[in-house]
N, C-alpha and C positions, 0 to 999 in steps of 0.2 A: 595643460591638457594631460599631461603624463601623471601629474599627483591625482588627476581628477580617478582617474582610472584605477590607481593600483587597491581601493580599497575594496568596489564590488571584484573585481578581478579576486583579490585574498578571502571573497568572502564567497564566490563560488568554488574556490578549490578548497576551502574545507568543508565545504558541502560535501564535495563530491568524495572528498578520502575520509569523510568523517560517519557517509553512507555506508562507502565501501568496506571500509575496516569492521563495521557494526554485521555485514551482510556473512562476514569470514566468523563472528561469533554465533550468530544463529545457525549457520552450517554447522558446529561445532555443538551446539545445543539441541537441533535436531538429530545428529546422530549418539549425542549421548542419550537422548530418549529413547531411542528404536533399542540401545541397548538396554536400559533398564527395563524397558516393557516386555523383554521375551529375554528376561533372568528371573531367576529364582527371587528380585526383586519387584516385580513387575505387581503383585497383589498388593503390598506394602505402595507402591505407587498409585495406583487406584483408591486406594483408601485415605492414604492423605491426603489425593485430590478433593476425594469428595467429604471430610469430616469438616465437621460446620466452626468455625468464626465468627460467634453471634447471626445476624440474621441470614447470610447466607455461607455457599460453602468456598472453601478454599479457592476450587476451578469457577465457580461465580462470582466470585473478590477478583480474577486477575481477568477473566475475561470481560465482564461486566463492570469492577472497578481501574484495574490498571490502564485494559485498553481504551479507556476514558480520555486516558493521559495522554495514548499515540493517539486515538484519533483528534485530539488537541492540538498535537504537533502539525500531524497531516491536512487539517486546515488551517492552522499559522502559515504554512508554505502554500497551499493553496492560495489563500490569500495574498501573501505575499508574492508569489511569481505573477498574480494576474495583474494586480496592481501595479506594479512597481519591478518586473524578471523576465522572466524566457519567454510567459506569458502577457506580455501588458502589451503588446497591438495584434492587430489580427493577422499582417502575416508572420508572426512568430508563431501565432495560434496555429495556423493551419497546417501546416503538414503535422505537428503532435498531434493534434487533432483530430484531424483525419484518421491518422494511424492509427488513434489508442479508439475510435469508433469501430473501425472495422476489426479491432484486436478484443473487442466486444462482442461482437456482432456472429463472427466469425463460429469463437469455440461454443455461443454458446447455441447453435445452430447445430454443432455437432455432435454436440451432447443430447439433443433435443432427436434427434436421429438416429438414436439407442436408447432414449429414454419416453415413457410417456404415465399419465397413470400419475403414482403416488411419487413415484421417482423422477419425475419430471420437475419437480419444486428444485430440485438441487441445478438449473440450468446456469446458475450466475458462478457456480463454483470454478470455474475454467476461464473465466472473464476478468480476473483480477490480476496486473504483476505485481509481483516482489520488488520494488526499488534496492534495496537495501543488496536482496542476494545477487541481482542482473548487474547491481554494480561493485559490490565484490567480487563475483568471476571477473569482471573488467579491470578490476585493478590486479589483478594476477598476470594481466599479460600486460602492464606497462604502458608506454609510449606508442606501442602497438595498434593501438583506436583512437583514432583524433579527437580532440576534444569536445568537439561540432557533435558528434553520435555520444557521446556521454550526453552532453544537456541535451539531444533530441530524446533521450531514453530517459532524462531525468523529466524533461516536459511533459511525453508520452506517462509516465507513470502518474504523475501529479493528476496530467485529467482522469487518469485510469481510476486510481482514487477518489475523484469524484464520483465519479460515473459511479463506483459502488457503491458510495454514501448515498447517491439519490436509489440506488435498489434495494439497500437494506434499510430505507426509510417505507420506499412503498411496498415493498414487496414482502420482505421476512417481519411483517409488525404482526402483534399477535392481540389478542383481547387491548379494545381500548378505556382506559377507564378515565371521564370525562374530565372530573374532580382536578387529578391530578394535571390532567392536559391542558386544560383552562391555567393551574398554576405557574404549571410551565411556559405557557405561553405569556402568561404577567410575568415572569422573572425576565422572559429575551426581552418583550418589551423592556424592561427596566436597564438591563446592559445596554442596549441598542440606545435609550438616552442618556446612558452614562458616559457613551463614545460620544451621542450626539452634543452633550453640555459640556466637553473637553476636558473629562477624570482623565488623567495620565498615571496616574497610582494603579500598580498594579493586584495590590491586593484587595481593593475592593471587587477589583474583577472577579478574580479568584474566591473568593469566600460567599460573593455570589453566585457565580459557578458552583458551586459544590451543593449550593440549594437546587440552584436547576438540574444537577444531575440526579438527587434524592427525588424528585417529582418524575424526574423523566422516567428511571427507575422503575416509578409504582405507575406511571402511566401507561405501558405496555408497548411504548416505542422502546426502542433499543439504547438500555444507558450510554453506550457509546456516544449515540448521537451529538450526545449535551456536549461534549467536548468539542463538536465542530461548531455549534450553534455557539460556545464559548468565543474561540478561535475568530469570527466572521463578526463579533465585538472588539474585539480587542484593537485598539489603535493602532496606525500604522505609521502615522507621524506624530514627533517627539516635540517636546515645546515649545513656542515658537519663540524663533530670536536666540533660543538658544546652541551654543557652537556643536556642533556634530549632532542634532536634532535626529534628522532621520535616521541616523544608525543609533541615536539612545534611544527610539521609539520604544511603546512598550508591547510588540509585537518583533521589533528586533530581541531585545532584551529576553521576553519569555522562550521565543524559540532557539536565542543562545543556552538558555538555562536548561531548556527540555531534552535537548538533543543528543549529550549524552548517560544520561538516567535511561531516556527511553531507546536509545540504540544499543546500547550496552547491559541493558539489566533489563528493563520490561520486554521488549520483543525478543531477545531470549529466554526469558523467564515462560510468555505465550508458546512459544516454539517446545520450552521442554516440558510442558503442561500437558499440552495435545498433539503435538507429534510421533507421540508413542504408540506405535500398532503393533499390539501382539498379534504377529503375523503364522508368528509358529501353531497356535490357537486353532488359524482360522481355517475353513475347509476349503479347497482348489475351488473351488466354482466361485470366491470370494473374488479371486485374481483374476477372473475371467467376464466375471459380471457387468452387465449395461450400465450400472455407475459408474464402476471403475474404469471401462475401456470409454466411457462417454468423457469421463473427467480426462483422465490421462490422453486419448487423441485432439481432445479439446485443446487442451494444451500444446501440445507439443506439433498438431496440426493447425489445430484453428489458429495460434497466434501467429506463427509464417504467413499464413494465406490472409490474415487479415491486416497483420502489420505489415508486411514487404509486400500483399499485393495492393493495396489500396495508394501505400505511398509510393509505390511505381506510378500509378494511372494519374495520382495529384500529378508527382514530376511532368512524364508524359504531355498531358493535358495541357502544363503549365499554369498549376494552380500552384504548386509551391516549389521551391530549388530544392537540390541535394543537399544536404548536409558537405558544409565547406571539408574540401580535400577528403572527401569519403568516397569509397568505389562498390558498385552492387553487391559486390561480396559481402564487403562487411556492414552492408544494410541488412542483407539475408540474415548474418550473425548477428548482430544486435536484435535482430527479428526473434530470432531463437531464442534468444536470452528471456526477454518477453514473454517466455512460456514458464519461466521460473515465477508460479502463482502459489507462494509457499505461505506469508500471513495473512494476506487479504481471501485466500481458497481457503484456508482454514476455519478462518473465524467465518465465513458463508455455509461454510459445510454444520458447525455446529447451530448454527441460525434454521437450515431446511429440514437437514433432518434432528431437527431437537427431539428426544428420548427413542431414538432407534440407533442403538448401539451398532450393529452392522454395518447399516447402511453410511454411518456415519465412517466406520473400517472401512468398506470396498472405495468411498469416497479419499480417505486418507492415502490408500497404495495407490491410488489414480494421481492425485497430488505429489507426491512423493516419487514417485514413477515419472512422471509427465516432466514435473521440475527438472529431474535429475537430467533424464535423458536431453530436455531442450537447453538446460545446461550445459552438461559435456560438448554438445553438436554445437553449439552457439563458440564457446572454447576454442574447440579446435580449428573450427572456419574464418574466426577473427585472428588466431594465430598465423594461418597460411595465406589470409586474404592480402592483397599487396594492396597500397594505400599511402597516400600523402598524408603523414601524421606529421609534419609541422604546424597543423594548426594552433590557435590559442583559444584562448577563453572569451576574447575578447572579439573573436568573429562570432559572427550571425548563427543561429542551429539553424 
């Protein structure tokens, strides 16, 4: 029983420090953006964003093409936890669940409350956490946070994740153009029987993938997509009969291969792309504005109230347990942490308000703001919170 253990055991704690360490680069990526956007390099910035790379530009190859790749990743792990991880019965489901619904629900209720009109499109922007940066601040205080609230925050993000891919399917598509969608839809067909007829090779996945992302592309969904429509093909069991099958799956395999390209270089590369706001530029009503203070309270209120008060009322009620050896406190701060909506609010902000510069700035300082602040607060509460932190990896979230 003990060998059985030690491998998912090894294979959620590099999850989890291979998150965290990637979440300490994008901090580092973001604020080298903020500084070059409001330096004498800040124009030189802007324009190598935008100068063209064949059919599109620079900032539409990494948004449109890179994050192709993460939102790849983010459905390999999707898949994988529902299947086969934190997620594969339903009451693991439930308390992340619940949480990451009402950690939805919540900011984007509050944004909606300052906004209405043309600025009301931006409501999902407050609705999405940062994996990656909720659990770099977590790895800065150590042993500090039981392991139980890492995977209930790693779970919570997974669905949260979800839950954005089905809003930025229905909600930010723009011009549909048939031709290509019809394509698209024969290419998943075609994956879907390549899983179905037992291809194990992973590059026919891949070089198929890459036609369904060219279709998805001209089709007026969001390229992104193709990368989870990719991900939710791709196998999750490895050959049969043969020794270590399920961990050579080719679903284990690609999201070993993914995970640090896209932690380490793509989603910092996203980060220092667009998270540069020349702030110095902008005029005081920018920092005070109904985007901004909608995005920013959203954040930093809605996700408390929706993530710590809803899985209070599960506990309570007796629909789901505490996260083992965890005490209110540091569910409040894990709650907080949850407000760090730094690549998933990013890439929704440039989806709502596509060619409104502004609005897409007062969105950014809301983000930026909102992160930050439910950061530090999230920090400091999990630092002073007292708590049973012998748990393992190996208890229940």
């Amino acid at each position: 029983m003990v060998l059985l253990r030690v491998k998912p055991l090894s294979a959620l704690r590099q999850f989890l420090h291979g998150q965290a360490s990637s979440g300490l680069v994008l901090m580092a990526a973001a604020a080298l953006a903020m500084l070059i956007a409001n330096s004498s390099l800040g124009p030189d910035y802007e324009h190598l964003l935008h100068g063209y790379i064949g059919p599109l530009s620079l900032h539409h190859w990494i948004n449109d093409g890179l994050m192709a790749i993460f939102f790849l990743l983010v459905g390999l792990e999707i898949k994988r936890e529902v299947m086969d991880g934190q997620l594969s019965t339903w009451p693991r489901r439930v308390l992340p669940g619940i949480a990451a619904a009402g950690g939805m629900a919540i900011p984007a209720l509050i944004y909606l409350a300052f906004n209405n009109g043309a600025t009301a499109r931006g409501w999902a922007i407050p609705a999405a956490t940062d994996i990656a940066f909720a659990l770099g601040v977590i790895a800065l205080l150590g042993n500090r946070v039981p392991i139980s609230l890492r995977v209930f925050l790693t779970a919570l993000a997974i669905i949260d994740d979800l839950g954005a891919v089905v809003i930025i399917a229905f909600f930010y598509t723009a011009q549909l153009f048939l031709i290509d969608l019809g394509g698209a839809a024969a290419v998943s067909a075609l994956l879907f029987a390549m899983n179905r007829f037992g291809v194990r090779r992973l590059l026919p996945y891949l070089l198929v993938g890459a036609l369904l992302w060219v279709l998805v592309l001209r089709s007026g969904i969001h390229a992104t997509l193709a990368g989870v429509i990719l991900a939710f093909t791709i196998p999750l069991q490895g050959t049969p009969g043969k020794p270590d099958a399920e961990e050579d799956s080719p679903l284990h395999r690609l999201e070993h291969l993914l995970h640090m390209p896209v932690g380490f270089l793509i989603v910092p590369i996203f980060g220092l792309a667009n998270a540069g706001v020349p702030v110095l530029g902008l005029q005081a009503e920018a920092f005070t504005a109904p985007v901004t203070i909608g995005v920013g309270l959203g954040l930093l209120l809605g996700k408390v109230v929706g993530v710590f008060g809803t899985s209070m009322i599960a506990i309570k009620l007796g629909l789901a347990d505490m996260p083992a050896h965890a005490g209110r406190l540091q569910m409040l701060g894990t709650a907080l942490l949850c407000g760090i909506g730094f690549t998933m609010s990013l890439f929704i902000t440039l989806l709502a308000f596509s060619g409104d510069p502004l609005l897409q700035s007062e969105a950014k300082i809301g983000i930026l703001a909102g992160s930050l602040l439910s950061g530090l607060l999230g920090y400091l509460l999990l630092r002073i919170a007292k708590g049973d932190t012998k748990g393992s990896v190996s208890e229940p979230a």
